[in-house]
C-alpha positions in Angstrom: -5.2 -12.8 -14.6 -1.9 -15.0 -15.4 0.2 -15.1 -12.2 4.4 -14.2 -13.1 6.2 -17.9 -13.4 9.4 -19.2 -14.3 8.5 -20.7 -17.4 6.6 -17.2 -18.9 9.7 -15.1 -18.3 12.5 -17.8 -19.0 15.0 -15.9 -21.5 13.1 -12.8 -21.5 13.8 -9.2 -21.1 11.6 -7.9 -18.3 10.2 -4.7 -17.2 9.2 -5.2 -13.7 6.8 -2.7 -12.5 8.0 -2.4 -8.7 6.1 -0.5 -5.5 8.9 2.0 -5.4 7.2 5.0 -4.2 8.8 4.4 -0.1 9.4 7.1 2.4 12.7 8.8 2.3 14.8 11.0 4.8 18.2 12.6 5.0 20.9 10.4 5.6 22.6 10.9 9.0 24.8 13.7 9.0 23.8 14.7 5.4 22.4 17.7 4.3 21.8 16.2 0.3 21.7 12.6 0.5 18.2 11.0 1.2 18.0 6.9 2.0 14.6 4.9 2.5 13.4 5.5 5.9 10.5 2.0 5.7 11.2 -0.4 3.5 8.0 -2.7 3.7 7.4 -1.9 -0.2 10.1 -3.0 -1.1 10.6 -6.0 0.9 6.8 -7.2 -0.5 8.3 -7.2 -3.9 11.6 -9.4 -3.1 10.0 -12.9 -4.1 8.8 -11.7 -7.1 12.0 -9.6 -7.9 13.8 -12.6 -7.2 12.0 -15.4 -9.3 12.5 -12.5 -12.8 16.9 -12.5 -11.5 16.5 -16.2 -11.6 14.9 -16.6 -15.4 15.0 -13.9 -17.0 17.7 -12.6 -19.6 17.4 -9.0 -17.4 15.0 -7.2 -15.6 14.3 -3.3 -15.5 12.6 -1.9 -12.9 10.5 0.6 -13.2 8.1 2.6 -11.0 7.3 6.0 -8.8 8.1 8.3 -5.8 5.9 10.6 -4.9 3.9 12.8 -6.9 7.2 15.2 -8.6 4.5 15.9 -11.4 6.4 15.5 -14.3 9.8 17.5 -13.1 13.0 16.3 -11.9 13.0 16.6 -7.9 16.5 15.9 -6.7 14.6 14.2 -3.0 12.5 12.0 -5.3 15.0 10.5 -7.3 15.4 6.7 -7.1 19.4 6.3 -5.9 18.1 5.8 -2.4 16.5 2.6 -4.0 19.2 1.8 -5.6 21.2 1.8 -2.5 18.7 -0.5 -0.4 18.7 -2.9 -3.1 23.0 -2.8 -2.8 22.4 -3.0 0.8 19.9 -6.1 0.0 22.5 -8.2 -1.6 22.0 -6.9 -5.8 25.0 -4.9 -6.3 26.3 -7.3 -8.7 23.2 -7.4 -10.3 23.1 -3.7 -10.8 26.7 -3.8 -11.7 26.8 -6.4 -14.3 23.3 -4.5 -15.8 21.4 -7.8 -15.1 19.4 -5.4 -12.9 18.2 -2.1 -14.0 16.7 0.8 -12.4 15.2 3.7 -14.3 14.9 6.9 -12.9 11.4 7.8 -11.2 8.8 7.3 -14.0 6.6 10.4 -12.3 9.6 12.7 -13.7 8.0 12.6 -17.1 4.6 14.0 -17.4 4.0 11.1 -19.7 3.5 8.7 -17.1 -0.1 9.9 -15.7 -3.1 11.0 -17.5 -6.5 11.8 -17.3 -7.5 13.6 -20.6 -7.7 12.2 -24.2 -4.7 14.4 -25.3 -2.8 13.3 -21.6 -3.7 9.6 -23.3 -2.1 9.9 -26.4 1.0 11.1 -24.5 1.1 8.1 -22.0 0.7 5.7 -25.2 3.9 7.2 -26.5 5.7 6.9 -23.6 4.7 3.4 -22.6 5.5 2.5 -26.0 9.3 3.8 -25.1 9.2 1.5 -22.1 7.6 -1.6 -24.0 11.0 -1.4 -26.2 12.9 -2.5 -23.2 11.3 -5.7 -22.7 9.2 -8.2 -24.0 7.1 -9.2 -20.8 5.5 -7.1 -18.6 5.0 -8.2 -14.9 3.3 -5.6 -12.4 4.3 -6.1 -8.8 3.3 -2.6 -7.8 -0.5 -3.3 -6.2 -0.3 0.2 -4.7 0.0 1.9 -7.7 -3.8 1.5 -9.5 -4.1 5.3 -10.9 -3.9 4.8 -14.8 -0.9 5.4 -16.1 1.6 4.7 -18.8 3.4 2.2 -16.8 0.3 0.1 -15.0 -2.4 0.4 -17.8 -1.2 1.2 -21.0 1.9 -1.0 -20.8 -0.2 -3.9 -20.6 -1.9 -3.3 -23.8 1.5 -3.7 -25.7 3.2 -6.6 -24.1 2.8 -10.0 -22.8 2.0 -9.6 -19.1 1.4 -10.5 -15.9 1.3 -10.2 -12.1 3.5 -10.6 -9.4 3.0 -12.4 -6.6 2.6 -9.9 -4.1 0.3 -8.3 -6.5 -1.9 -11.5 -6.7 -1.8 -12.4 -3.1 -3.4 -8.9 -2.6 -6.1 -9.5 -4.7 -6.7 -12.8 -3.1 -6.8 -11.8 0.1 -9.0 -8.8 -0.6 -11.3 -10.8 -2.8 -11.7 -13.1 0.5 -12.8 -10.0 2.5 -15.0 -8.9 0.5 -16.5 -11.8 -0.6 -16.4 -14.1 1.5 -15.4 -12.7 5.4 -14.9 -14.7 8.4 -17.6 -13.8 10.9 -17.4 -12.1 13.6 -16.5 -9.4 11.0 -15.0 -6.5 12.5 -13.8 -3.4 9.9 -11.8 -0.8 12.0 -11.4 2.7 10.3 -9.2 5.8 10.9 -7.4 8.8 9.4 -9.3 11.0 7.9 -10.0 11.3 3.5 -14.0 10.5 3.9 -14.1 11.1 0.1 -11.9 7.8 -0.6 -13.5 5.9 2.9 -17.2 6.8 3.0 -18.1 4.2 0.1 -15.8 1.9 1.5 -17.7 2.2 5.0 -20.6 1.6 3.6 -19.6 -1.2 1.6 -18.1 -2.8 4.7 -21.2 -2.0 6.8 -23.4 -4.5 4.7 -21.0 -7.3 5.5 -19.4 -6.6 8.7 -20.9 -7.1 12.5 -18.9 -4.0 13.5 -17.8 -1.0 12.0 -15.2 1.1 14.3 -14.8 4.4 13.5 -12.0 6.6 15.0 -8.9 9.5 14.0 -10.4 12.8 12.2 -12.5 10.5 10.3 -15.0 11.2 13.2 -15.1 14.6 12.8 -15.6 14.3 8.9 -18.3 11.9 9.0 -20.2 12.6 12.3 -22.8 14.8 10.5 -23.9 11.8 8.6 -27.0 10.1 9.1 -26.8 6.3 8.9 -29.5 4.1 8.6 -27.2 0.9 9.7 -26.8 0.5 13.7 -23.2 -1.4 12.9 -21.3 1.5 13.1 -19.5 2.9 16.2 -18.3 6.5 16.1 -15.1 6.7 19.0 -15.4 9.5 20.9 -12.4 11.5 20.5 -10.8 13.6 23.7 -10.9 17.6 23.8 -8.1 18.2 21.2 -9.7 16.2 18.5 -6.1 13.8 18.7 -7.2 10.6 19.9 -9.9 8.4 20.9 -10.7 8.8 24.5 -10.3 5.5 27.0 -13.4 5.0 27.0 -13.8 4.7 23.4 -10.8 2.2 23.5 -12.5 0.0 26.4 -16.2 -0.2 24.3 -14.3 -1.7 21.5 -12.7 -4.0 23.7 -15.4 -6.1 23.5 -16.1 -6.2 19.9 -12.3 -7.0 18.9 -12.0 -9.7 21.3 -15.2 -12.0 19.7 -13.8 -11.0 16.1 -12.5 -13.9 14.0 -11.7 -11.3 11.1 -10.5 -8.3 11.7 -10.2 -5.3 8.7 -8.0 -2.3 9.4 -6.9 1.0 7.7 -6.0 4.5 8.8 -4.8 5.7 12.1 -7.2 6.3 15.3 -5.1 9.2 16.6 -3.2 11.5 15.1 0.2 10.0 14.1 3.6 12.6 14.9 7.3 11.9 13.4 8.4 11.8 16.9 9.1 8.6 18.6 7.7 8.5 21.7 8.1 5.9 24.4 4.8 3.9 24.5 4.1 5.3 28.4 4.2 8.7 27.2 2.7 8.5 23.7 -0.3 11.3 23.9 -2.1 11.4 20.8 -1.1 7.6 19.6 -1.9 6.2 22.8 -5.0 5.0 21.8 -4.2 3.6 18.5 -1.7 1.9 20.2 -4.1 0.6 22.6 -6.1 -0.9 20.0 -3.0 -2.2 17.9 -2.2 -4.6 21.0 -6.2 -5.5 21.6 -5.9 -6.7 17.7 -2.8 -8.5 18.2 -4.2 -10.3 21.2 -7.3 -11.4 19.4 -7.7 -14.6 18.0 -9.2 -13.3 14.8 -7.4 -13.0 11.4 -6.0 -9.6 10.3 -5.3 -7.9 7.3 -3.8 -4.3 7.6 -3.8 -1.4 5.2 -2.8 2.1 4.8 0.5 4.2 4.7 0.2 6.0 8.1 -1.0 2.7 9.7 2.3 0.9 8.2 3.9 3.6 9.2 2.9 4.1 12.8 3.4 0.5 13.5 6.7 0.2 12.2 8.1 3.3 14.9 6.0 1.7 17.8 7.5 -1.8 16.9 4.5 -3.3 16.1 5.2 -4.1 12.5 6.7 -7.1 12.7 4.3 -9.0 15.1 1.6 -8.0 12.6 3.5 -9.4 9.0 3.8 -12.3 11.0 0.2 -13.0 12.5 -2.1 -11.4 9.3 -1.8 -9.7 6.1 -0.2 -6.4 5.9 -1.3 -4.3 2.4 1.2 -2.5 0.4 -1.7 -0.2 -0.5 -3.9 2.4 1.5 -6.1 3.5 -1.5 -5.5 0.7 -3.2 -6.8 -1.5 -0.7 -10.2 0.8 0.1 -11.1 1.3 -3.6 -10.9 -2.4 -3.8 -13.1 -3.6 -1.1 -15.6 -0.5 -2.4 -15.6 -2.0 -6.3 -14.4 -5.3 -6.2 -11.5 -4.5 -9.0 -8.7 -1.6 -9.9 -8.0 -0.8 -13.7 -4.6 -2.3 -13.3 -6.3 -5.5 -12.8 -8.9 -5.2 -15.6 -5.5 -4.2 -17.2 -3.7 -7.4 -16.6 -6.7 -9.2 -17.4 
C-alpha cells in the first residue's frame, strides 16, 4: 500500500477522499443552519489535507454524512464542513477553487452498492469522479463499506493513502499482531453482531477481556469456553456498570501495558452533566480516568466513546497519551480480519 507523498501528487489534480461524515447540530439561535458539533474527523485528516494544498495543482474533497440514502437531506449537506474548514484557516483556498468541496457523495444512490446491477451504477459514477483528478488519495479510514468513492475509485486512478489512513493501519496491525502484554481489550455499547467476532478474536490474544454497556445484556446468554472474559455487572436499570464492577477492573487496568477500547460502559445521554452527578456515565467515567492513570499504551475507538469523551473533557488527555481511531466499525472489523476492502483496494 503506497503512502500519499509530495513527490506522487506534485502538479496533480487530486481527489481527496476525506472522513467527512461528523456530527452536526443547529447553530445557536438557528432554526435551519446546522455547524459540526466534534470535529476529531476532521482534525485527523489536516496533515494529510495539508501536504495535497502544498503540491498539488488542486484538491477536491470528496466524502459522506450520514446515511441520506441516495436523496438530498438539507441537515446532511456538507456547508457546515465547509464552514469549519473557513473557520480552520482555508477560505482562500476554497475561494480561489484551489480547494474544493463536493456535495455529500451519499446524495447519489451511486455511491454505495451491494448488488451486481448497484455495481455497474457505482462504476459509472466513480468514473464521473475519476474525471476530476488524476490521483486518488483515501484519508477516510472510517469509511471501509464498498463504495464508488473508496473501492471502485481506486481501480481507475493512481492512488494512495493518507497518513491518518496508514497510521491506523499501523497501529491496528500492531494490536493485533503483535500486542504489548499485559493485554487488556475493554468493550462496551451494545451491536454484538459487529463485536462478538471481534471478542473472540481479542480473547485469543488478550490477558483480559472487559465486558460492560448493553453489550452485557446481548451477550450474557453466551457460553464461552475462554475464562479471559469478564462480564460487568450492570445496576438495576441496565445503565451502567455497578461500583463494584468498576473496582474488579481496577486491578486488571492497572497491570496493563496495552490497553484496547471501544464502545461505551454505560449508557451515554446528550446532556452534559457535571462529573459528581453523572448517573448512567459515572462508571464509564470511572474507568476513563483508571485508563488514563495506567501506565499502559492506549488506542481508543468508536463514535460514542469519541463522543462521550470529548463532553466529559477527556478527549484531549487521551489524543495526547494513545491512539484515538477515527473509526468504530472500522476499527472492530479490522482487528476481527486483519484487512478492509479499501485496503485490499489501495493495494
Amino acid at each position: 500500500m503506497q503512502i500519499v507523498n509530495a513527490q506522487i501528487i506534485s502538479g496533480k489534480k487530486v481527489i481527496l477522499r476525506l472522513d467527512i461524515d461528523v456530527p452536526l447540530r443547529l447553530r445557536s439561535g438557528s432554526s435551519t443552519f446546522f455547524e459540526v458539533a466534534e470535529d476529531f474527523r476532521l482534525k485527523a485528516g489536516i496533515p494529510t489535507l495539508n501536504l495535497c494544498l502544498q503540491n498539488a495543482l488542486s484538491v477536491t474533497v470528496i466524502g459522506h454524512i450520514g446515511r441520506p440514502e441516495g436523496k438530498e437531506v438539507a441537515e446532511l449537506k456538507v456547508e457546515p464542513v465547509r464552514q469549519w474548514l473557513i473557520e480552520h484557516g482555508y477560505e482562500e483556498d476554497l475561494v480561489n477553487q484551489k480547494l474544493i468541496l463536493l456535495e455529500n457523495l451519499r446524495f447519489d444512490l451511486r455511491e454505495s452498492f451491494d448488488s451486481a446491477q448497484d455495481h455497474e451504477r457505482a462504476i459509472e459514477f466513480a468514473k464521473e469522479l475519476a474525471d476530476k483528478g488524476d490521483i486518488f488519495i483515501n484519508e477516510a479510514f472510517a469509511s471501509y463499506h464498498q463504495a464508488a468513492s473508496t473501492t471502485v475509485l481506486p481501480t481507475l486512478l493512481p492512488h494512495a493513502a493518507g497518513l491518518r489512513f496508514a497510521e491506523e493501519v499501523r497501529v491496528l496491525s500492531e494490536v493485533r499482531n503483535d500486542p504489548k502484554k499485559p493485554f487488556v481489550a475493554i468493550m462496551g455499547g451494545a451491536k454484538v453482531a459487529d463485536k462478538l467476532p471481534v471478542i473472540e478474536v481479542l480473547a485469543q490474544k488478550a490477558d483480559a477481556v472487559l465486558i460492560g454497556g448493553k453489550l452485557v445484556e446481548e451477550i450474557s446468554n453466551i457460553k464461552y469456553q475462554i475464562s479471559n472474559i469478564m462480564l460487568g455487572d450492570l445496576n438495576k436499570q441496565g445503565t451502567d456498570i455497578t461500583v463494584e464492577t468498576v473496582e474488579l477492573w481496577k486491578e486488571v487496568i492497572e497491570k496493563a501495558a496495552l490497553i484496547v477500547w471501544n464502545g461505551p460502559l454505560g449508557k451515554i445521554s446528550n446532556i452534559k452533566y457535571q462529573i459528581s452527578n453523572m448517573g448512567s456515565e459515572k462508571g464509564t467515567f470511572e474507568i476513563a480516568r483508571m485508563i488514563l492513570e495506567s501506565k499502559a499504551e492506549l488506542v481508543i475507538g468508536g463514535g460514542d466513546t469519541v463522543s462521550f469523551l470529548g463532553k466529559v473533557g477527556l478527549l484531549n488527555e487521551f489524543i495526547q497519551k494513545g491512539f484515538v481511531s477515527v473509526g468504530g466499525g472500522a476499527m472492530l472489523k479490522f482487528l476481527a480480519e486483519g484487512t478492509l476492502p479499501t485496503i485490499e483496494a489501495l493495494v
